[in-house]
C-alpha positions in Angstrom: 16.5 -2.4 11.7 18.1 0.9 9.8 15.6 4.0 9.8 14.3 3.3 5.8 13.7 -0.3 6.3 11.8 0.2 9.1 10.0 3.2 6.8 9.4 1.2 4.3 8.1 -2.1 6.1 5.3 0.5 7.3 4.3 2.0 4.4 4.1 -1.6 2.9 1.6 -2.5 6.4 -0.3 0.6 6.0 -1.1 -0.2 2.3 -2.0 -3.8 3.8 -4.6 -2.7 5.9 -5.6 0.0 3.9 -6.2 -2.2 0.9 -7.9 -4.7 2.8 -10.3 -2.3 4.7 -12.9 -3.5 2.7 -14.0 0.5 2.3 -13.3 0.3 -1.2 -14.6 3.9 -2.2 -12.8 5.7 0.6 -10.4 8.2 -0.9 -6.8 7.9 -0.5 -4.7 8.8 2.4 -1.4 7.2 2.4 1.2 9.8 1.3 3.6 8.2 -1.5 7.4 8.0 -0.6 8.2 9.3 -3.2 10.9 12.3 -2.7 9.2 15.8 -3.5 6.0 14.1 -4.1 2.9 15.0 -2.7 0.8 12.2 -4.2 -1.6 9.6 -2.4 -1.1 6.3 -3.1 -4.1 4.1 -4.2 -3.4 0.2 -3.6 -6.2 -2.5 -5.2 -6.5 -6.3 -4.6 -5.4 -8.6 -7.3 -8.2 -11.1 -6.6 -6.6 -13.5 -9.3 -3.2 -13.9 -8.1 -3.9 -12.2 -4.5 -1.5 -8.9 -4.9 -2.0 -5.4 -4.0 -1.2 -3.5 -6.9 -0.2 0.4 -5.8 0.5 3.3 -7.5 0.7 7.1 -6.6 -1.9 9.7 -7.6 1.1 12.3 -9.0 4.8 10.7 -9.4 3.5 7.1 -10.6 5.2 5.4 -8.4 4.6 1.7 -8.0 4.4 -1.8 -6.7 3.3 -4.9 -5.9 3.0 -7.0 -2.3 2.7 -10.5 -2.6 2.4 -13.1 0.3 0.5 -10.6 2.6 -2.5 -13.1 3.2 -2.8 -14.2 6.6 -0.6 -11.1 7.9 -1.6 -9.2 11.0 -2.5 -6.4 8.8 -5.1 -8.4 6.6 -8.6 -7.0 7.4 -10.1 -9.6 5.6 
């Protein structure tokens, strides 16, 4: 798998488990991916339609996961 596929498939796991912790008032800790950025990204649950909804703290940055339920890296 090339170097920012493999990055990127563990940012998207760490925002899994992170998101699904259940420790819902811990502060962030995942460092965005953004370039130059220094932001923490802060994922939330989408109860309705099951997606975790991130953004960063600084650049904005931001997406959606779908179809993690069931994943190795749901806490849940």
């Amino acid at each position: 798998m090339p170097k920012d596929a493999r990055e990127l498939a563990n940012f998207l796991a760490l925002l899994i488990d992170d998101a699904t912790s259940g420790d819902y008032d811990a502060e962030p800790q995942i460092r965005c991916i953004g370039m130059d950025c220094s932001g923490l990204i802060v994922p939330t649950i989408i109860e309705d339609t099951n997606e975790i909804y991130w953004v960063c703290t600084e650049c904005k940055t931001n997406g959606v996961i779908s179809n993690w339920v069931g994943t190795k890296w749901d806490n849940r």
